[in-house]
C-alpha positions in Angstrom: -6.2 -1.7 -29.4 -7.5 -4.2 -31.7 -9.4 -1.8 -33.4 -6.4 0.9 -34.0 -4.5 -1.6 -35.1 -6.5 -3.2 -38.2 -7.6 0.6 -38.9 -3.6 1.1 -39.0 -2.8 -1.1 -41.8 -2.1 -4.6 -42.4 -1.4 -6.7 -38.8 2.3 -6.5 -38.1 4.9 -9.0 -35.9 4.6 -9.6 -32.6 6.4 -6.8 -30.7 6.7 -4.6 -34.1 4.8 -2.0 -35.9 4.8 -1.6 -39.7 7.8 0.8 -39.9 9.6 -2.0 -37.5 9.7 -0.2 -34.4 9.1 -2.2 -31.2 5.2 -1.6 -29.9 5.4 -1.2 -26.1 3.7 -4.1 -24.4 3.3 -3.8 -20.7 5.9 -5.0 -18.3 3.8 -8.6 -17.6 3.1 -9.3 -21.5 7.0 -8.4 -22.4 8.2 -10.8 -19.6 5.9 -13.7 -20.6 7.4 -13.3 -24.3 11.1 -12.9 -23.1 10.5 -16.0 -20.9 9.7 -18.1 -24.3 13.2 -16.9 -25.7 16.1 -18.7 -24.0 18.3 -15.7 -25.0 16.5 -13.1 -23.4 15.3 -15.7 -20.6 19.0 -16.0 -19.5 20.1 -12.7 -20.3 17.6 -11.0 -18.1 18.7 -13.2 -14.9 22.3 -12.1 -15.6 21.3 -8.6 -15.7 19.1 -9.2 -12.3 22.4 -10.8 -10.6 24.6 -7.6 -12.1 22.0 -5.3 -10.8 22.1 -6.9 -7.4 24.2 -4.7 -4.9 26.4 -3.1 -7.6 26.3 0.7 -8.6 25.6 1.3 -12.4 29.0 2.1 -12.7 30.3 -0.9 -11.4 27.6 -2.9 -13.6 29.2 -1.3 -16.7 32.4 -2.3 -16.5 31.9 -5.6 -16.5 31.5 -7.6 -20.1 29.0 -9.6 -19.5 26.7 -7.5 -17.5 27.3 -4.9 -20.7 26.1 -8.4 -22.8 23.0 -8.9 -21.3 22.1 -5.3 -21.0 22.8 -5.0 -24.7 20.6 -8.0 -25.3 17.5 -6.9 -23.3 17.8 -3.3 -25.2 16.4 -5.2 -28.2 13.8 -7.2 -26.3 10.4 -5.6 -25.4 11.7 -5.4 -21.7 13.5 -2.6 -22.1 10.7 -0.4 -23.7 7.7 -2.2 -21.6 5.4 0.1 -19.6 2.4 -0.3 -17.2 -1.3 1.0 -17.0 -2.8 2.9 -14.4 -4.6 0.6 -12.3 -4.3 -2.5 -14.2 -4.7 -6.3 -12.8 -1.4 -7.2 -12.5 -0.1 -3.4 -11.9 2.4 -4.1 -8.6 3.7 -7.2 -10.7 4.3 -5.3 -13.7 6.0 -1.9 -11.8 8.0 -4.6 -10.0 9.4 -6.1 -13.4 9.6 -2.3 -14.8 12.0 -1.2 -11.8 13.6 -4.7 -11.8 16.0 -3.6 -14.8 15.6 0.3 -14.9 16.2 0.9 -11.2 19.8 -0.1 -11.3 20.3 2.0 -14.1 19.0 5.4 -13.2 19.5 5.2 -9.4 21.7 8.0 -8.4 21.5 9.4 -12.2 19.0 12.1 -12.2 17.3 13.7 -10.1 13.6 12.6 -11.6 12.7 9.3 -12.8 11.0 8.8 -15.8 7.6 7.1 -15.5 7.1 3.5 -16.0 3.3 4.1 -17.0 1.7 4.4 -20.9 1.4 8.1 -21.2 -1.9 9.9 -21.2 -3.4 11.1 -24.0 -7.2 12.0 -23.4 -7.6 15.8 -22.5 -10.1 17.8 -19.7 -12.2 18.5 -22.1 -13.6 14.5 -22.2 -13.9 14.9 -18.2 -15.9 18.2 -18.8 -18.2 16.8 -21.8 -19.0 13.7 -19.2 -19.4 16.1 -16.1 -21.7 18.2 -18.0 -24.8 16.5 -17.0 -24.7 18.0 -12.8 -22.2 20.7 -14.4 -21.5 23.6 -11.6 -19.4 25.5 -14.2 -22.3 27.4 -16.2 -21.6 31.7 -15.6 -24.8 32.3 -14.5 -24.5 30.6 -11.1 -20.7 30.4 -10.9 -20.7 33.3 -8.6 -22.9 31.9 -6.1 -22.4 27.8 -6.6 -20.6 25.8 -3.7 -19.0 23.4 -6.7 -17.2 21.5 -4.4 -20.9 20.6 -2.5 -22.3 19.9 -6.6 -19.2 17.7 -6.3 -20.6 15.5 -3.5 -23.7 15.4 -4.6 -23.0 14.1 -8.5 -20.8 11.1 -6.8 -23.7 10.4 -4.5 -25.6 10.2 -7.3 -23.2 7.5 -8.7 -23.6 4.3 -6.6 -20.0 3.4 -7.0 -18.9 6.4 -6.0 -21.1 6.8 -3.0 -19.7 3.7 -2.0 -16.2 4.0 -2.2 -16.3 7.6 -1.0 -18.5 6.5 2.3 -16.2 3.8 2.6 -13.0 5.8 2.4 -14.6 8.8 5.2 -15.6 5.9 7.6 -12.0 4.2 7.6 -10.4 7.5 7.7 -12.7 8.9 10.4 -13.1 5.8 12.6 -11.3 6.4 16.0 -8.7 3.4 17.4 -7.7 4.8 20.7 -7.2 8.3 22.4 -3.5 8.5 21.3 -4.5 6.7 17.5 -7.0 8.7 15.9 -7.3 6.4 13.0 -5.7 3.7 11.4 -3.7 5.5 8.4 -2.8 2.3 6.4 -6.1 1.4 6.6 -7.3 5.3 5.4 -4.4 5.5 2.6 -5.8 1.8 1.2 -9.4 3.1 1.3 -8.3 6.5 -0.5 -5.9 4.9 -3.4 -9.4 2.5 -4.5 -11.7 5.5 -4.2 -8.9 7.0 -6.8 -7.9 4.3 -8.9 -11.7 2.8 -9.2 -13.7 5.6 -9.3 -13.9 7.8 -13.0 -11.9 11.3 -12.9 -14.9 12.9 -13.8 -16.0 12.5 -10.2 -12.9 12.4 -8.3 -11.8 15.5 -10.3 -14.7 17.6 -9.4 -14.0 16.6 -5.7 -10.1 17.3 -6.1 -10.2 20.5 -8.0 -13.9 22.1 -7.8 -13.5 26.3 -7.8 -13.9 28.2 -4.6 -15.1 31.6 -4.0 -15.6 31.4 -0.3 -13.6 29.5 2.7 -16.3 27.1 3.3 -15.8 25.8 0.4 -12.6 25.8 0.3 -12.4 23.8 3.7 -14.6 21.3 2.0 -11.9 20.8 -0.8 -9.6 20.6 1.7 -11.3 18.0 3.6 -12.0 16.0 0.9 -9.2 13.3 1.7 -9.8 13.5 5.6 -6.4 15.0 6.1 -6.6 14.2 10.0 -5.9 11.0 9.0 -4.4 10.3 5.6 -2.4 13.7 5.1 -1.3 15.1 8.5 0.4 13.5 11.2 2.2 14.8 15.0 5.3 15.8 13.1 6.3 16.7 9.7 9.1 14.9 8.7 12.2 15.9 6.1 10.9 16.3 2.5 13.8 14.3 1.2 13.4 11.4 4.1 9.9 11.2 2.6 11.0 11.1 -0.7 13.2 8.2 0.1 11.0 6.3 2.1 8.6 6.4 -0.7 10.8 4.9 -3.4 11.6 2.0 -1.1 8.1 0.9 -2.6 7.7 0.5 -6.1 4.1 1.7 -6.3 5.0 5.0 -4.7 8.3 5.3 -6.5 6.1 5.0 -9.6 3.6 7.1 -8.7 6.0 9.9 -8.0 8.2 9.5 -11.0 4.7 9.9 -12.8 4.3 13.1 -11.2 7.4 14.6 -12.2 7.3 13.5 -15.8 3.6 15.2 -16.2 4.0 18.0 -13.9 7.2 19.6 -14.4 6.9 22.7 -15.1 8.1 23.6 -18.4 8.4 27.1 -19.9 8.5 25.5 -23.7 4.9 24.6 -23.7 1.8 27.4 -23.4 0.4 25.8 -20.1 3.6 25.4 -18.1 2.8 21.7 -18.8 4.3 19.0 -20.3 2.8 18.4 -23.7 0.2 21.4 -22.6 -1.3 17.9 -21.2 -3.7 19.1 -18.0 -5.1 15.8 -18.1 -2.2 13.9 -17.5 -0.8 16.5 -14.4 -4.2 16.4 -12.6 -4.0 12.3 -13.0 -0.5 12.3 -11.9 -1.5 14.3 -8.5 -4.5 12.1 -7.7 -2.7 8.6 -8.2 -0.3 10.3 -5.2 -3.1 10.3 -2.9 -3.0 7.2 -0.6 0.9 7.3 0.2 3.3 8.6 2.7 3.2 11.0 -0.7 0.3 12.4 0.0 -0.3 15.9 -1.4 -2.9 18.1 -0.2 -4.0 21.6 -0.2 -2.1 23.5 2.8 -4.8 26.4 4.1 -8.3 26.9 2.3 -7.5 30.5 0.9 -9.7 31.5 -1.5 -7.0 33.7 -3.5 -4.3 31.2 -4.1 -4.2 27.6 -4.4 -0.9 26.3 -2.4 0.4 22.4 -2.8 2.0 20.8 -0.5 3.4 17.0 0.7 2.8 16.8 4.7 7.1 17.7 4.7 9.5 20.5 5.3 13.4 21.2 4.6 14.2 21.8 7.9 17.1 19.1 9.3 18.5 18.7 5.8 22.0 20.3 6.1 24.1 20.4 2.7 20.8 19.0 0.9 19.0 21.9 1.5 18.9 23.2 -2.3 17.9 19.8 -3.2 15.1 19.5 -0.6 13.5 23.1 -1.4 13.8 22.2 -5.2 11.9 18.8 -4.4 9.4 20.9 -2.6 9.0 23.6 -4.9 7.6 21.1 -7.3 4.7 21.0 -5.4 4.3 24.6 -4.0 5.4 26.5 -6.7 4.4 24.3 -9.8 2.6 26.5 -12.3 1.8 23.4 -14.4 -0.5 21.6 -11.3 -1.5 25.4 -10.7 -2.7 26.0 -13.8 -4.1 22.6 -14.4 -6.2 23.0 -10.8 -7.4 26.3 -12.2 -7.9 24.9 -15.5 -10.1 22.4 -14.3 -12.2 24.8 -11.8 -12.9 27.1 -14.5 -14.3 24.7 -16.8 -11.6 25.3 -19.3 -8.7 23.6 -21.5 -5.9 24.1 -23.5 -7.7 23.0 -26.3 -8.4 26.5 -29.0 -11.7 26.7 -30.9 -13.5 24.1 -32.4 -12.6 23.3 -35.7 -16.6 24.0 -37.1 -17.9 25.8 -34.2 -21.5 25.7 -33.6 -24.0 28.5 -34.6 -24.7 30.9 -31.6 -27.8 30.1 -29.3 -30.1 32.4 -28.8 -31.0 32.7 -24.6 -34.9 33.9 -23.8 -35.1 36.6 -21.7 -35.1 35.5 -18.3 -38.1 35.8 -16.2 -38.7 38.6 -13.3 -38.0 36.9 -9.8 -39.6 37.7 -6.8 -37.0 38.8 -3.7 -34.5 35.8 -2.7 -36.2 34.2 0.2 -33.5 34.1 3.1 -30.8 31.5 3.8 -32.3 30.3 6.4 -35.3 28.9 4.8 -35.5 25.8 3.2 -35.7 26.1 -0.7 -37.6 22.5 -1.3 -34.7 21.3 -2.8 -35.7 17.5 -2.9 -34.6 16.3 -6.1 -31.3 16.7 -4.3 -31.4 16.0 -0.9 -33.2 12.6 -1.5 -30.3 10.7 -3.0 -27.7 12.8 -0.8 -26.2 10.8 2.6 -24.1 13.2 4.5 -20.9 12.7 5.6 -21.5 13.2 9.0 -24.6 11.0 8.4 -22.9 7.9 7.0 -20.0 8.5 9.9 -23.0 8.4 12.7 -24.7 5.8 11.8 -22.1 3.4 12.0 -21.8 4.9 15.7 -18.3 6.8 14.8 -17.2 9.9 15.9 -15.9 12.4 13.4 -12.5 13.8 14.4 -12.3 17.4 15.9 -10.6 19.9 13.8 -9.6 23.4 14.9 -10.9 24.6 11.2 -14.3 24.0 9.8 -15.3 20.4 10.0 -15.8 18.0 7.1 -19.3 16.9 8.5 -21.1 20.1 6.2 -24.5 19.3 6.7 -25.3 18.9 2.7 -28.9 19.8 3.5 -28.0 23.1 4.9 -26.0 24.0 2.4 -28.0 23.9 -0.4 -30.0 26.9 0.2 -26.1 28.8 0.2 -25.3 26.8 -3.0 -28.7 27.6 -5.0 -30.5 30.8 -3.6 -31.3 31.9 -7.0 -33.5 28.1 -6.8 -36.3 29.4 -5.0 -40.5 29.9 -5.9 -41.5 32.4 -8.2 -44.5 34.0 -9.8 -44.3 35.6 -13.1 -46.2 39.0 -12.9 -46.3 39.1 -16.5 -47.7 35.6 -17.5 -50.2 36.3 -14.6 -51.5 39.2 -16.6 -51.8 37.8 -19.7 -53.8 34.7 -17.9 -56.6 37.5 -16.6 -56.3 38.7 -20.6 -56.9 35.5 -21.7 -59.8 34.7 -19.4 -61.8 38.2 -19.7 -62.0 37.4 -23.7 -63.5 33.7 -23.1 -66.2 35.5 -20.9 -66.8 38.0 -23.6 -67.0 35.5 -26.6 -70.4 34.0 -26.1 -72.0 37.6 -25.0 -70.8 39.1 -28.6 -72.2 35.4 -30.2 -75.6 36.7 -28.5 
């Protein structure tokens, strides 16, 4: 910030840019410099107090609740915003809501969302990826990217942690009627997300499939037993309200809507044609009552979806299916998740694009030795602890599922994920070598 700023021009007053705008501080920063104002100190309890157990309506009609709103509209309260895992981030969402929840409850349908927005695009996530990239063409066809997935954050020793951490918590078996301790699993999940960089979480989120065991693994990437599904599914709109009884899932949700809505006034469906900003939005719901997850493991569509249904909602019943159709029909998060598994982005060509490079011609293979043979693919497998793996050796049992289980054996699926990775002789270097040695022989005989 420092940087942009003194690139920006000469250093403006506190709260201010050069053209006199406010600058948006976040919501702890603007409270510590309305604190050292007695104005705005005082105001911003009066507006508390009107806020307290009175509708906006009510609020407005009284003069000096309209005062001290007035006041605080000038103050960087009103404008302040929070980061995305920051320090102090349930302290600052708690000052955001403090003064805008009284005046949008009941208002609108969506919130707005009280974090900076994004600006960084996929195409960052894909240049960092890039180094265990799954995405080239000439394996894409026969890849498992969601296995390349595991294996790049096992590569990573913080992700490896917090991922083994978050499987184990969300595996670990309390009792015969309490499979797991979901508080516990939804804690574990929200710091694998909010500590972890996208370019690994994103890979694990929203690799490309193009078969159902791969698929399942996607789907199984959050341990859904635990942290998605539960005995019933309860009304979409009981969910949503439970959820904004906290302000860290009320915040996470209005985030949602502001950078998933679809929109037909953008190329992408997206908001700002921002994929980035969607796919963020959809992870930082993972780890609440929120949670969204994929539904089946189809192959051919890719269907969203809380752990909710409509059913029980009697005159809101438009309302529920239109909250839930932001999830299952949402062409922004559809095209974002597709975006993302492709290897693509909105962005167009590069401004100076590069000269073409030219490929050799590839070398003749020998036939593809058969699944069931091990390929020698160490340089993977060393650094690779399977799920199942990390589960047993803390003595857990992995939870039953009717559908493929999450305990892949990464090992064994290598040879599936690879096949073209196997020993080969070149027939034509071969030849050349005999060439090469038959002339040697005849060198000294010709000296002679």
């Amino acid at each position: 910030d420092e940087m942009l700023r003194s690139l920006a021009g000469p250093p403006s007053p506190v709260g201010q840019d050069p053209r006199g705008w406010r600058v948006p501080v976040d919501c702890v920063r603007a409270n510590e410099l309305c604190a050292g104002e007695p104005s705005c100190s005082s105001r911003y309890r009066t507006l508390r107090q009107c806020l307290a157990g009175r509708d906006r309506n009510t609020m407005l009609a009284n003069k000096e609740c309209q005062t001290a709103l007035e006041v605080l509209q000038e103050s960087p309260l009103y404008d302040c915003r929070c980061k995305r895992g920051m320090k102090k981030e349930l302290q600052c969402l708690q000052i955001y809501w403090s003064i805008h929840l009284g005046l949008t409850e009941g208002e609108e349908f969506y919130e707005a969302s009280p974090y900076e927005p994004v600006t960084s695009r996929l195409s960052d996530i894909f240049r960092l990826a890039s180094i265990f990239s799954g995405m080239d063409p000439a394996t894409t066809s026969k890849s498992n990217h969601c296995l390349d997935a595991a294996k790049a954050c096992n590569l990573n020793d913080n992700c490896k942690r917090l991922r083994s951490g978050y499987i184990s918590t969300c595996s670990r078996e309390l009792s015969a009627s309490e499979p797991c301790s979901r508080r516990k699993c939804h804690k574990a999940l929200r710091q694998f997300f909010d500590r972890v960089p996208s370019e690994f979480t994103f890979r694990l989120l929203f690799c490309s499939c193009k078969d159902q065991a791969c698929a399942e693994r996607r789907r199984q990437t959050i341990v859904p037993s635990c942290s998605y599904e539960d005995k019933e599914k309860p009304n979409c709109l009981d969910l949503r309200s439970t959820c904004r009884m906290d302000h860290l899932c009320r915040s996470r949700l209005a985030d949602f809507h502001t950078n998933c809505q679809a929109t037909f006034q953008s190329l992408t469906s997206c908001p700002g044609d921002n994929y980035q900003a969607c796919l963020g939005s959809y992870a930082g719901l993972i780890g609440f009552d929120m949670t969204p997850n994929y539904i089946d493991a189809s192959i051919t569509s890719i269907t969203i979806s809380p752990w909710c249904s409509c059913k029980g909602s009697g005159n809101m019943e438009e309302e529920c299916e239109k909250f839930l159709r932001d999830f299952t029909e949402n062409p922004c998060l559809r095209n974002a998740i597709q975006a993302f598994g492709n290897g693509t982005d909105v962005n167009l060509a590069p401004k100076n694009p590069s000269p073409p490079i030219t490929v050799p011609p590839k070398a003749e293979k020998s036939p593809a030795l058969p699944d069931d043979v091990n390929d020698s693919n160490t340089m993977y497998d060393t650094s690779i602890i399977t799920t199942c793996t990390s589960i047993q050796e803390q003595g857990l049992k992995p939870n039953k599922s009717k559908e493929q289980s999450l305990c892949y054996s990464e090992t064994q699926l290598t040879t599936d994920m690879m096949p073209d990775q196997k020993t080969f002789v070149d027939q034509k270097a071969g030849g050349s070598r005999h060439r090469a040695g038959w002339i040697l022989l005849l060198v000294p005989i010709l000296l002679l």
